[in-house]
Every structure is written in C-alpha cells, then in structure tokens.
MMTF fields as JSON, N, C-alpha, C and O atoms, coordinates in Angstrom:
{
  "mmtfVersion": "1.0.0",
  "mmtfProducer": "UNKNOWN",
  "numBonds": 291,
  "numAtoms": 292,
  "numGroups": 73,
  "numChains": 1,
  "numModels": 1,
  "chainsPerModel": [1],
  "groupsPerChain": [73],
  "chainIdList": ["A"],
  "bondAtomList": [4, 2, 8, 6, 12, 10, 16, 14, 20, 18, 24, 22, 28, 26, 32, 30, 36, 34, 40, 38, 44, 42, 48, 46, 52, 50, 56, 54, 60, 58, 64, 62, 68, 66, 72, 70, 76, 74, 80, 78, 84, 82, 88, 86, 92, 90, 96, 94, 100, 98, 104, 102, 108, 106, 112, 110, 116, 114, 120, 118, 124, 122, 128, 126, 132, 130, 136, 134, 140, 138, 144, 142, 148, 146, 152, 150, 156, 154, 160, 158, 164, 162, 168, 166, 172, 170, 176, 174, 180, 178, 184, 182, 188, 186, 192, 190, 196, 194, 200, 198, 204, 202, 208, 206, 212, 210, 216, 214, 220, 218, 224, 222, 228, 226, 232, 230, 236, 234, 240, 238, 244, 242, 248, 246, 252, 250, 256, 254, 260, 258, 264, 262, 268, 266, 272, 270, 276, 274, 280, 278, 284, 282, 288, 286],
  "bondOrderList": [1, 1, 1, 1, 1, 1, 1, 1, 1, 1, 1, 1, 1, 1, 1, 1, 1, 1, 1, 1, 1, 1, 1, 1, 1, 1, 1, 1, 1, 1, 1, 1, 1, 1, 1, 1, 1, 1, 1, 1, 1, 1, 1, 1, 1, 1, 1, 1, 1, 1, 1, 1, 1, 1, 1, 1, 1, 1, 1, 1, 1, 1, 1, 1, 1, 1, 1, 1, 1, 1, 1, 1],
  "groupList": [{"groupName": "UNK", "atomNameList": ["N", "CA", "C", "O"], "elementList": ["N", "C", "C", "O"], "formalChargeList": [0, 0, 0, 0], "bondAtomList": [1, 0, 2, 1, 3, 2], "bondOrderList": [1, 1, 2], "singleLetterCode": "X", "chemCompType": "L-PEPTIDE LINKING"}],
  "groupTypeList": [0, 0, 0, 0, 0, 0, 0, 0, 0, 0, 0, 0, 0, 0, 0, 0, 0, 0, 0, 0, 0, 0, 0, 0, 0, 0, 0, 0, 0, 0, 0, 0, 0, 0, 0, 0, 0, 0, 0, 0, 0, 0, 0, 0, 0, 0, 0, 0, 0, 0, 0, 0, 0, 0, 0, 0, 0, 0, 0, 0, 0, 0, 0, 0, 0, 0, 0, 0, 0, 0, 0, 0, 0],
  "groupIdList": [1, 2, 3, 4, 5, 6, 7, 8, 9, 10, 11, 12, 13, 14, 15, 16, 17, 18, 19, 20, 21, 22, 23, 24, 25, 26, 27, 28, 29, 30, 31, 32, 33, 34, 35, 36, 37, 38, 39, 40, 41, 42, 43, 44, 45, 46, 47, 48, 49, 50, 51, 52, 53, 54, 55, 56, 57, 58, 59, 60, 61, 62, 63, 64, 65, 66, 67, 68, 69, 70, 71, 72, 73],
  "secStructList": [7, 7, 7, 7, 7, 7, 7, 2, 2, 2, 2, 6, 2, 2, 2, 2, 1, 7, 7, 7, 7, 2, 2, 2, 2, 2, 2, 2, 2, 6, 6, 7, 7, 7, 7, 7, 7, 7, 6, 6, 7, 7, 7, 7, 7, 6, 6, 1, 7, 7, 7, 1, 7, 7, 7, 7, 1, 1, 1, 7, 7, 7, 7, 7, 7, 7, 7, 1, 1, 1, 7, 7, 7],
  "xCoordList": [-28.877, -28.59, -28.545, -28.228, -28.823, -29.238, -27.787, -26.852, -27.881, -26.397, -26.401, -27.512, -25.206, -25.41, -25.255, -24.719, -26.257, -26.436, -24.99, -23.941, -25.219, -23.941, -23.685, -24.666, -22.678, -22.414, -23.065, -23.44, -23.338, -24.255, -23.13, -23.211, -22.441, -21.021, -21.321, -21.579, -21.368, -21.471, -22.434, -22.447, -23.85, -25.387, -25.581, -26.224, -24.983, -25.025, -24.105, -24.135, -22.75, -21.744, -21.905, -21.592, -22.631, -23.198, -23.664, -23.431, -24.676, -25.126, -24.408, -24.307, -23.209, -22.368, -21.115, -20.493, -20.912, -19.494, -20.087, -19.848, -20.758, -21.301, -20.491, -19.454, -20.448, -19.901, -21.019, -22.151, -20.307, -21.212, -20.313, -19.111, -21.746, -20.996, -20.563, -21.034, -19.702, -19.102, -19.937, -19.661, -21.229, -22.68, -23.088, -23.316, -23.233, -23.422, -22.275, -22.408, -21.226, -20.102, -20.217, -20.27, -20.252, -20.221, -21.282, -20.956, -22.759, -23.936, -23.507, -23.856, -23.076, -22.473, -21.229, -20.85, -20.442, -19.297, -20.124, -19.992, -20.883, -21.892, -21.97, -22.072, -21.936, -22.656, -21.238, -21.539, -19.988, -19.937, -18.446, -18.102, -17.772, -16.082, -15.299, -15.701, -13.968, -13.507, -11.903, -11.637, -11.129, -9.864, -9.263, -9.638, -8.138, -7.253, -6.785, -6.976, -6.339, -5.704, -4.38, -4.311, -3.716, -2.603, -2.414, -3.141, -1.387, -1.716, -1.258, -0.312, -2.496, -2.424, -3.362, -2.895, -4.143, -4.625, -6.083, -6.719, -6.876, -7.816, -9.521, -9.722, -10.101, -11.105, -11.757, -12.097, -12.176, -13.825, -13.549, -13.084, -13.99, -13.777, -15.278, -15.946, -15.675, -17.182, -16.984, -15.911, -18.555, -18.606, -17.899, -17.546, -17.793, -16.999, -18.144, -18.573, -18.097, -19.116, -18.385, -17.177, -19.101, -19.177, -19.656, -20.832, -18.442, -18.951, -20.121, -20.102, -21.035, -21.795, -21.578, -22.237, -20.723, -20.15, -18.744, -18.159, -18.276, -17.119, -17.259, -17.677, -16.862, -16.092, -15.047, -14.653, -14.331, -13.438, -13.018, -13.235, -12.444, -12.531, -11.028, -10.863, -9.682, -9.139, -8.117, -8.069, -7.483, -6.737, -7.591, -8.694, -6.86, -7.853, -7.623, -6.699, -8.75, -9.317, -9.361, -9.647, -8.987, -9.197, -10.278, -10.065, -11.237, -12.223, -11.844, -11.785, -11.62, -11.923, -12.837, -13.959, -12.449, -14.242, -12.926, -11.834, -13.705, -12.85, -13.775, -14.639, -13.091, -14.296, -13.472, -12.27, -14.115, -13.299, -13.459, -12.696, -14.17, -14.735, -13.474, -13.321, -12.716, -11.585, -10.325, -9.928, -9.111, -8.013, -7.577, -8.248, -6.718, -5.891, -4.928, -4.259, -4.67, -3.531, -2.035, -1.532],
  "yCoordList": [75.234, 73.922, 72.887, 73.237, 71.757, 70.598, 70.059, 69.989, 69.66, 68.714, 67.741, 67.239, 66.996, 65.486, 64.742, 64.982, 63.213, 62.499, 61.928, 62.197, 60.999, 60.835, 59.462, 59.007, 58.987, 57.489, 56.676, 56.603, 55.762, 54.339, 53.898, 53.933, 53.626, 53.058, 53.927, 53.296, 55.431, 56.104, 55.88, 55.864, 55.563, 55.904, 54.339, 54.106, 53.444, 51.855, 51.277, 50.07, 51.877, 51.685, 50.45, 49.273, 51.215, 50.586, 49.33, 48.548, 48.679, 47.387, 47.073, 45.997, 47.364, 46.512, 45.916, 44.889, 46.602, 46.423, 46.785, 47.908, 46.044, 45.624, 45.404, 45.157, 45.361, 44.738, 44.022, 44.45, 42.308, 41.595, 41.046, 41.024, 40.613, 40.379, 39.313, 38.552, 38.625, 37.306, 36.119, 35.169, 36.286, 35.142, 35.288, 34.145, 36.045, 36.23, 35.207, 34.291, 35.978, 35.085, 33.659, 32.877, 33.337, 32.13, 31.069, 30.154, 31.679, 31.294, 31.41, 30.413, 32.065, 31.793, 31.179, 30.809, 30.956, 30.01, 28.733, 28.114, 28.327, 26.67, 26.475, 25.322, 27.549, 26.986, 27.529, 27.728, 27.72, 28.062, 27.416, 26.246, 28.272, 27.082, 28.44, 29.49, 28.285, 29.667, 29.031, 28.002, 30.662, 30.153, 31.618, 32.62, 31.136, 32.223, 33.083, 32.676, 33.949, 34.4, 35.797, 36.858, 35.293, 35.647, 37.47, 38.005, 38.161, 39.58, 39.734, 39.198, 40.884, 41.162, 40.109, 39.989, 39.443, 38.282, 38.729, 38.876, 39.038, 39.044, 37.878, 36.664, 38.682, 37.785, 37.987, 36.845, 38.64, 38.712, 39.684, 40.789, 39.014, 40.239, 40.231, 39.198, 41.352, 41.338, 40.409, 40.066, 39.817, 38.794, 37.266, 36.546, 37.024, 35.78, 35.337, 35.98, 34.321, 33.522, 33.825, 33.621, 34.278, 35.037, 33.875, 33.543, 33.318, 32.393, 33.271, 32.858, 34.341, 35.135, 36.099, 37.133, 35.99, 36.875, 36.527, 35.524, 37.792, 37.242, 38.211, 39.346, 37.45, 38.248, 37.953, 36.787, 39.025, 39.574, 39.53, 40.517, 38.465, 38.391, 38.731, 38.73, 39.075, 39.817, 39.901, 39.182, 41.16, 41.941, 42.879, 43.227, 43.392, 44.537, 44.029, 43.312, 44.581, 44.66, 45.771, 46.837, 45.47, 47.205, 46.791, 45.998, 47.383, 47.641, 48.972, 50.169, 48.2, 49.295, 49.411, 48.918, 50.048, 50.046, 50.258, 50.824, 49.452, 49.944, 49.942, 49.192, 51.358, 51.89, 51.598, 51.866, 50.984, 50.5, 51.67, 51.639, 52.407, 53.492, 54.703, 55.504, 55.043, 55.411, 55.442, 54.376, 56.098, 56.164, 55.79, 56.251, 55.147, 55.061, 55.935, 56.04, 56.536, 57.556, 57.713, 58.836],
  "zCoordList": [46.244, 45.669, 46.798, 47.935, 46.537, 47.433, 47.654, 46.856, 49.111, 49.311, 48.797, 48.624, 48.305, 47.644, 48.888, 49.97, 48.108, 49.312, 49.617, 49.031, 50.775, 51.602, 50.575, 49.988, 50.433, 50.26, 50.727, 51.898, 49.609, 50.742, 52.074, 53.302, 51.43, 52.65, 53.776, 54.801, 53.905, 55.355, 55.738, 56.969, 55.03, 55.66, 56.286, 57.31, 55.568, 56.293, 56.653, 56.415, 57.451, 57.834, 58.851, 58.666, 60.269, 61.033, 60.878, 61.8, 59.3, 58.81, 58.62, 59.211, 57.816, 57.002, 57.99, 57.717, 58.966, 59.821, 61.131, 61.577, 61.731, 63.083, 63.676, 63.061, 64.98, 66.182, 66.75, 66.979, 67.04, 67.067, 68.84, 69.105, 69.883, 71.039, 71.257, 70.413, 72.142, 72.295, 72.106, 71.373, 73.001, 72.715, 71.124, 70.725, 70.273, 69.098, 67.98, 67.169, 68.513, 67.708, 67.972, 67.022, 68.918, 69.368, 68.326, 67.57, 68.686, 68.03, 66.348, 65.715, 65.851, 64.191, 64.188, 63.077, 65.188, 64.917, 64.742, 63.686, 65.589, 65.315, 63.964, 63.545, 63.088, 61.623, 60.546, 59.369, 60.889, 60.436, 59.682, 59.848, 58.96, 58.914, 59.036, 58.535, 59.863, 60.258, 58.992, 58.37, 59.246, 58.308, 58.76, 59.369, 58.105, 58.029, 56.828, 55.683, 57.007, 55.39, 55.418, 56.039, 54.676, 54.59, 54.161, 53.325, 54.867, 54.805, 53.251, 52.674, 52.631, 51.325, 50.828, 49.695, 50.866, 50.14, 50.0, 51.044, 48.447, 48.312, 49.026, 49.0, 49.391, 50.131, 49.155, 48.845, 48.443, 47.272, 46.651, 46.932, 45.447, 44.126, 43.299, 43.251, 42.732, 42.064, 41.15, 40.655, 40.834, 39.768, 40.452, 39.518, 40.972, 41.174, 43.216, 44.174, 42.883, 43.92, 45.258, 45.386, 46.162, 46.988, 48.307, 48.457, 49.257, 50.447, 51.541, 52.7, 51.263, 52.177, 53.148, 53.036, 54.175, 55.282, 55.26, 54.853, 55.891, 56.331, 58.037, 58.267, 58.69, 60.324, 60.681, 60.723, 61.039, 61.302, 62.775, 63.479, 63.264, 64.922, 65.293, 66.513, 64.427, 65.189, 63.41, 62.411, 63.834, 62.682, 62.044, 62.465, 60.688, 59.822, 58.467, 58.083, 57.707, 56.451, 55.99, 56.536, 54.636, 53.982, 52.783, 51.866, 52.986, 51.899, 51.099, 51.379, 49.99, 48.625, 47.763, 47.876, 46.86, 45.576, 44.425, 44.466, 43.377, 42.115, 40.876, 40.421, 40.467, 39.177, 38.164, 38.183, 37.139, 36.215, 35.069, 34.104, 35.148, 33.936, 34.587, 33.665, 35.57, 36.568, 36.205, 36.677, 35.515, 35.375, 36.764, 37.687, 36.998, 38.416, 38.485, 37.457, 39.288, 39.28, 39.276, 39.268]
}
C-alpha cells in the first residue's frame, strides 16, 4: 500500500514561511504599511478580504486550520 502524501503545509513550508534577509525586508517595508497586533488577536479568517502578506519581524504566530465538517474535542 502506498504512503499518503505529506500535507501541503509540510511539502511548502519553506514557500509559505520564508526567511527573508534584512536588504529584502527593507525593500518591502518601501511599499508597505507595518502595525501591530495585540496577543490573541485574529489576523485572517477564510472568506473575509484578505490585506495579501503578512511578515512577521519579531514575536510568534500560531497558524491553525479549522474543519468545520470536525467535532472539536
């Protein structure tokens, strides 16, 4: 029997959550509007308009997934 494939999340980890270098940041700070946000505070939820990127230049983020077809436990 065949292994199941890996998660998209593991196979494009690397795309999705880059490390980008100081000259890089810099060059997208020019275009960009920076902010802050408060711990616990939703950044993007599906269905709802989406400002494009977000980076992350110091603290953590927790990415989740939520299946709505999913009892929560």
């Amino acid at each position: 029997m065949a292994a199941s494939p890996r998660p998209v999340i593991e196979t494009r980890y690397e795309q999705m959550f880059s490390s980008l270098e100081p000259a890089e940041i810099d060059a997208c700070a020019a275009s960009t509007t920076r902010g802050r946000t408060a711990r616990a505070n939703v950044c993007w939820r599906p269905a709802k308009f989406s400002p494009g990127m977000f980076m992350i230049l110091t603290g953590e983020v927790t990415v989740t997934q939520h299946n709505a077809h999913r009892a929560s436990p």
